[in-house]
N, CA, C and O atoms as a GROMACS GRO file, in nm:
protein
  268
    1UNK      N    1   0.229   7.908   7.357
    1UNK     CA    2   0.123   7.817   7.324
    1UNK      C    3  -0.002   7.898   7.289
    1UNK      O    4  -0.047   7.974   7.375
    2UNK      N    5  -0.059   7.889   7.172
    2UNK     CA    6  -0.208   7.913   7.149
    2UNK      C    7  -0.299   7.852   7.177
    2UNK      O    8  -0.283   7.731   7.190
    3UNK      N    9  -0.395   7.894   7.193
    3UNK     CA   10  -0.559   7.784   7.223
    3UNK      C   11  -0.624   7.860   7.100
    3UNK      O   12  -0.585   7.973   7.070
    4UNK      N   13  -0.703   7.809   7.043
    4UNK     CA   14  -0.783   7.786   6.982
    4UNK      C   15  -0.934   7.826   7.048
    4UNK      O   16  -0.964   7.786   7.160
    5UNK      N   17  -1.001   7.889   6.988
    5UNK     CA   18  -1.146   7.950   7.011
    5UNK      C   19  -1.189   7.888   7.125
    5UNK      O   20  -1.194   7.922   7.243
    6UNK      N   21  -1.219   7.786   7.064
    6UNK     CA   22  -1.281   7.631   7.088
    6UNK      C   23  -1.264   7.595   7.267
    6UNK      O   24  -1.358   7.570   7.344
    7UNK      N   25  -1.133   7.602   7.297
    7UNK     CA   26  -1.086   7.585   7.368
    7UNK      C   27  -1.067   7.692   7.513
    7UNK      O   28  -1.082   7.663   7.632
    8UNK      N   29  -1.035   7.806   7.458
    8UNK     CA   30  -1.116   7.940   7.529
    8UNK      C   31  -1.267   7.920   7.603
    8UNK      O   32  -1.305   7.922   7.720
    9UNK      N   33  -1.330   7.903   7.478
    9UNK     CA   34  -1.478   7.880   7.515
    9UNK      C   35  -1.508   7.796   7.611
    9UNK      O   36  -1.596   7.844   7.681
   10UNK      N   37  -1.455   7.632   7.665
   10UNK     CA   38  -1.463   7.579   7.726
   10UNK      C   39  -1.390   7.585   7.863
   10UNK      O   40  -1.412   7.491   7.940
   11UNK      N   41  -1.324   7.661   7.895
   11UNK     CA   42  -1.197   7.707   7.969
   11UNK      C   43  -1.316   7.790   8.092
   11UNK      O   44  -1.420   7.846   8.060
   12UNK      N   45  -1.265   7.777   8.223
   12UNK     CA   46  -1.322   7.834   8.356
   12UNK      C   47  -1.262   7.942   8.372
   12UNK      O   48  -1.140   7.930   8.353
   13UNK      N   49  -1.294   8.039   8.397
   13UNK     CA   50  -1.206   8.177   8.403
   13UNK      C   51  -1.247   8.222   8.521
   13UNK      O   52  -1.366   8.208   8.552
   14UNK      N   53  -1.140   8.298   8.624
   14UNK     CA   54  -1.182   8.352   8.727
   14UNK      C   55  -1.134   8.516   8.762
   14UNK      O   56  -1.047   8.573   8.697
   15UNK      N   57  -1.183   8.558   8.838
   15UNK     CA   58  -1.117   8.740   8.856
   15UNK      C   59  -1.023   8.750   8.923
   15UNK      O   60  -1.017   8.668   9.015
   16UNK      N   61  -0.921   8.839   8.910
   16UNK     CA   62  -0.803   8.885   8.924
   16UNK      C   63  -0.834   8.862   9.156
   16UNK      O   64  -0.747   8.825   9.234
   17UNK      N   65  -0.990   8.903   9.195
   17UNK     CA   66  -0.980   8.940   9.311
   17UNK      C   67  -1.024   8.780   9.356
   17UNK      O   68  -1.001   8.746   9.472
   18UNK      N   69  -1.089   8.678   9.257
   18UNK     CA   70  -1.110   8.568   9.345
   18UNK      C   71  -0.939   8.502   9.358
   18UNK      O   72  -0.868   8.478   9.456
   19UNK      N   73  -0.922   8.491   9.252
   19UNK     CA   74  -0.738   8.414   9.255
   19UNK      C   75  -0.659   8.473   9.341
   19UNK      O   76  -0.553   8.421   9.377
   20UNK      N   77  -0.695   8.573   9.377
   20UNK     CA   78  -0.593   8.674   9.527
   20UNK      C   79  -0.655   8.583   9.638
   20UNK      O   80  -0.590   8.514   9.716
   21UNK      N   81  -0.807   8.596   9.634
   21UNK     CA   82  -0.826   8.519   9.768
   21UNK      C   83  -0.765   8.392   9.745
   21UNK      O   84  -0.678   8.365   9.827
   22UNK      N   85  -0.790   8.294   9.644
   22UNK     CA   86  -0.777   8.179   9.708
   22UNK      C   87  -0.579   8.125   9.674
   22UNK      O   88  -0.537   8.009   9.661
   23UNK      N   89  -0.518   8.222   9.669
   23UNK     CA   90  -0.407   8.214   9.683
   23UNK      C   91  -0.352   8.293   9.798
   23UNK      O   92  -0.232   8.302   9.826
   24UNK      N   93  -0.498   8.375   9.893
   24UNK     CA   94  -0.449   8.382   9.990
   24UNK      C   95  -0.308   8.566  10.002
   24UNK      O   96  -0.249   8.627  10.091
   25UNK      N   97  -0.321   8.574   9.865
   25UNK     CA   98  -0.230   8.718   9.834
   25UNK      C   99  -0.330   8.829   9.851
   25UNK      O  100  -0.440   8.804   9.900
   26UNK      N  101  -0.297   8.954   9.813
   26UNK     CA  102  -0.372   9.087   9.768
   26UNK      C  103  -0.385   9.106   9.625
   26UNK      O  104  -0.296   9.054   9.558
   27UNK      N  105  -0.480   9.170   9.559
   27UNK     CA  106  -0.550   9.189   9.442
   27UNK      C  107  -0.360   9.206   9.359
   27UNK      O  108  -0.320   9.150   9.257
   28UNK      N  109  -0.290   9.292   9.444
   28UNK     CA  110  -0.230   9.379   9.340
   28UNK      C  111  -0.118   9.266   9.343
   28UNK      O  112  -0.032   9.281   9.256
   29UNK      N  113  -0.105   9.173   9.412
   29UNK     CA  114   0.013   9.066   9.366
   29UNK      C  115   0.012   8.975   9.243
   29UNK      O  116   0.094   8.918   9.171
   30UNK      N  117  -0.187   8.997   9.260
   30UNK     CA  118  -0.199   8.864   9.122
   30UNK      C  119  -0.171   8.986   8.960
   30UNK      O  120  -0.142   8.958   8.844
   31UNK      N  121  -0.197   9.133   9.034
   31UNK     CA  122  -0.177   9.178   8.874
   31UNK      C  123  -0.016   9.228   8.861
   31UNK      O  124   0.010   9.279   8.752
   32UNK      N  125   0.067   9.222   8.932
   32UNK     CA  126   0.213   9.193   8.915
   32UNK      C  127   0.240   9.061   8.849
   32UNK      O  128   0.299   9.055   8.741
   33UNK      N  129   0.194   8.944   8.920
   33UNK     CA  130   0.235   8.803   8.875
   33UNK      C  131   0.200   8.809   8.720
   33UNK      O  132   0.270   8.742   8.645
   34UNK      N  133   0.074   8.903   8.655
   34UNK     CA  134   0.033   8.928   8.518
   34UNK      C  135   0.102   9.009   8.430
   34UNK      O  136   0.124   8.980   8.312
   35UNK      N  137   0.145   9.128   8.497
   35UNK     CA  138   0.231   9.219   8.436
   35UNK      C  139   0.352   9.165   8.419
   35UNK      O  140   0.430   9.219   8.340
   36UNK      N  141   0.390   9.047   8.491
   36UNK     CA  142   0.546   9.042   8.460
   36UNK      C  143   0.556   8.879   8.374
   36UNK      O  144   0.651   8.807   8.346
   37UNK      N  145   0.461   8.872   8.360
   37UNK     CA  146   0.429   8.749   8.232
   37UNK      C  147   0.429   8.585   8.332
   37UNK      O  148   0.469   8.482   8.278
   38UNK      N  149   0.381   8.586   8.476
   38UNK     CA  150   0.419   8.477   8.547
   38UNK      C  151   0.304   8.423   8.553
   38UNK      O  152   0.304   8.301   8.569
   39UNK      N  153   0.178   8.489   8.542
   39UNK     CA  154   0.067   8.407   8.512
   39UNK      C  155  -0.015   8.471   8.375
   39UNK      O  156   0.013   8.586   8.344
   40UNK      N  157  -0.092   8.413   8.313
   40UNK     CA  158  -0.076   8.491   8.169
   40UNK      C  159  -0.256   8.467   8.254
   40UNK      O  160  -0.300   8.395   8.343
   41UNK      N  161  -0.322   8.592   8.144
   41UNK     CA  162  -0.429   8.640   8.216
   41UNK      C  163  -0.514   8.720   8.014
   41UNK      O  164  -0.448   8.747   7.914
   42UNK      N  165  -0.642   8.728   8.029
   42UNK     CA  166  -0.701   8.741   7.908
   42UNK      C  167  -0.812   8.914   7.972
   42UNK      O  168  -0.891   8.913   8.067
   43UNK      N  169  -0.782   9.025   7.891
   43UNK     CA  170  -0.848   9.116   7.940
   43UNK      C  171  -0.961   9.118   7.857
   43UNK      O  172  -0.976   9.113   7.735
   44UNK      N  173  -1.060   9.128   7.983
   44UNK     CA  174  -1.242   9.158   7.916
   44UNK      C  175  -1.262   9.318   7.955
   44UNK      O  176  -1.297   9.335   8.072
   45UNK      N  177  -1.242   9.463   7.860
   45UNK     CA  178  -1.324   9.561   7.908
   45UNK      C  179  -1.163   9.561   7.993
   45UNK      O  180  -1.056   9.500   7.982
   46UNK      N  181  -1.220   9.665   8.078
   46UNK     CA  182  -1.116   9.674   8.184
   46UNK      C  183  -1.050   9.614   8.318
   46UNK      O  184  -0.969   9.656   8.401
   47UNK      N  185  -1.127   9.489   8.297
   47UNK     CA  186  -1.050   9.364   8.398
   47UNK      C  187  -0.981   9.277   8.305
   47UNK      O  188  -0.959   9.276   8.184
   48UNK      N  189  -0.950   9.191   8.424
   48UNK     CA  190  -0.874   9.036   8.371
   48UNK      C  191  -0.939   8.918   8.403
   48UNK      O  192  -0.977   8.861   8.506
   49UNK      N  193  -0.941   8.903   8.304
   49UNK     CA  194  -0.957   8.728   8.366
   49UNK      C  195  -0.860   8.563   8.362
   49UNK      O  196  -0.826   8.516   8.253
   50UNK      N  197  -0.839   8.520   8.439
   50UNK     CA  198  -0.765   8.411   8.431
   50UNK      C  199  -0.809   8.259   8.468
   50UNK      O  200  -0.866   8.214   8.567
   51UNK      N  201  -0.756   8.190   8.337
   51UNK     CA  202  -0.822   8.060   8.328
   51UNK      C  203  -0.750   7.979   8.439
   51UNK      O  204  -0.629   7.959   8.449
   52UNK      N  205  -0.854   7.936   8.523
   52UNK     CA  206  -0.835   7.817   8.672
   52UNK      C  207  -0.714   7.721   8.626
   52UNK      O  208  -0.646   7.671   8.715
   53UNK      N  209  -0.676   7.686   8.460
   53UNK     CA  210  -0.569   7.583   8.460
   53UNK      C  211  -0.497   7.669   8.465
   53UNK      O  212  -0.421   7.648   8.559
   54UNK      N  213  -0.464   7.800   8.396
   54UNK     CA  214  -0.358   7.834   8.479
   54UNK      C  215  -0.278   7.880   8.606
   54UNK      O  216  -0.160   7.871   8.639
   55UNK      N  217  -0.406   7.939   8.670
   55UNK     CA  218  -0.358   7.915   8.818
   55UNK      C  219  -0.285   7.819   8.829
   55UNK      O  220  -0.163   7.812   8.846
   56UNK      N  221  -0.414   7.690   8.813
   56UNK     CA  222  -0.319   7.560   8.894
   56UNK      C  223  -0.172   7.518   8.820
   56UNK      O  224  -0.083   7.463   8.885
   57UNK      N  225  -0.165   7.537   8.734
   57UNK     CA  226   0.002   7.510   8.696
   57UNK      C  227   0.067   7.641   8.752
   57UNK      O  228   0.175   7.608   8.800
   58UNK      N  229   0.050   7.754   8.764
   58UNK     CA  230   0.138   7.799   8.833
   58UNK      C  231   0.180   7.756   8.947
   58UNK      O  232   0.296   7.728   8.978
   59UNK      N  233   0.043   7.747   9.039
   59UNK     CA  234   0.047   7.665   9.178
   59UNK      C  235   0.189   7.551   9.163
   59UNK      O  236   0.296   7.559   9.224
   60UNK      N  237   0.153   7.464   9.079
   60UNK     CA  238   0.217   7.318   9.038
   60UNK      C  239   0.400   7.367   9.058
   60UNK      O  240   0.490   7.325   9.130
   61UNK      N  241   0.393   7.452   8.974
   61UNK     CA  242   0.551   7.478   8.936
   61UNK      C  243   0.619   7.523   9.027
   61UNK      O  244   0.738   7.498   9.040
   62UNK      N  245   0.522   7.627   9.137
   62UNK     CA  246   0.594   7.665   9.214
   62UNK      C  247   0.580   7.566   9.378
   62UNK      O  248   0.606   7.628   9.481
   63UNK      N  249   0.542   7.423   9.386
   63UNK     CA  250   0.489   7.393   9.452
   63UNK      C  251   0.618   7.283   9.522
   63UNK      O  252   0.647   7.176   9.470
   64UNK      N  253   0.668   7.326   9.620
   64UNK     CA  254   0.773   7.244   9.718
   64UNK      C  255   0.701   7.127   9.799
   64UNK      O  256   0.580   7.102   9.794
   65UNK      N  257   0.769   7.078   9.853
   65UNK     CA  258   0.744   6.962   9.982
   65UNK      C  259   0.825   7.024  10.068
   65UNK      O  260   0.922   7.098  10.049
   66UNK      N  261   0.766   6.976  10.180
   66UNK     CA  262   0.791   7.046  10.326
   66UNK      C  263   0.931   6.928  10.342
   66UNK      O  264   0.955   6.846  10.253
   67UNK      N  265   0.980   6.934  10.419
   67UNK     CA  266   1.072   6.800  10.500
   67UNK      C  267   1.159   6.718  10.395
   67UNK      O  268   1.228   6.624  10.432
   0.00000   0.00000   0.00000
């Protein structure tokens, strides 16, 4: 899937070290989950950044019920 400029531009982006915290992992799990194409991630300079929808659909996909 492509996005469009437009769409980039409007898009929430967060750092490789906040999405570790609030998934609760270490820095270097979220840049495995990137390296191995499981969360797709946009490099600024020498970080990453990743747009909050995709977190949450990853979240989504990988997301069970208890019981």
């Amino acid at each position: 899937m492509h996005l469009s400029t437009i769409e980039y531009a409007k898009a929430r982006f967060s750092t490789v070290a906040e999405v570790a915290r609030a998934l609760r992992v270490s820095n270097m799990t979220v840049y495995r989950l990137i390296s191995s194409g499981q969360l797709p991630a946009v490099r600024v300079g020498k970080s990453y950044r990743l747009r909050d929808e995709d977190v949450d659909r990853y979240l989504a996909e990988r997301f069970t019920e208890a019981g």
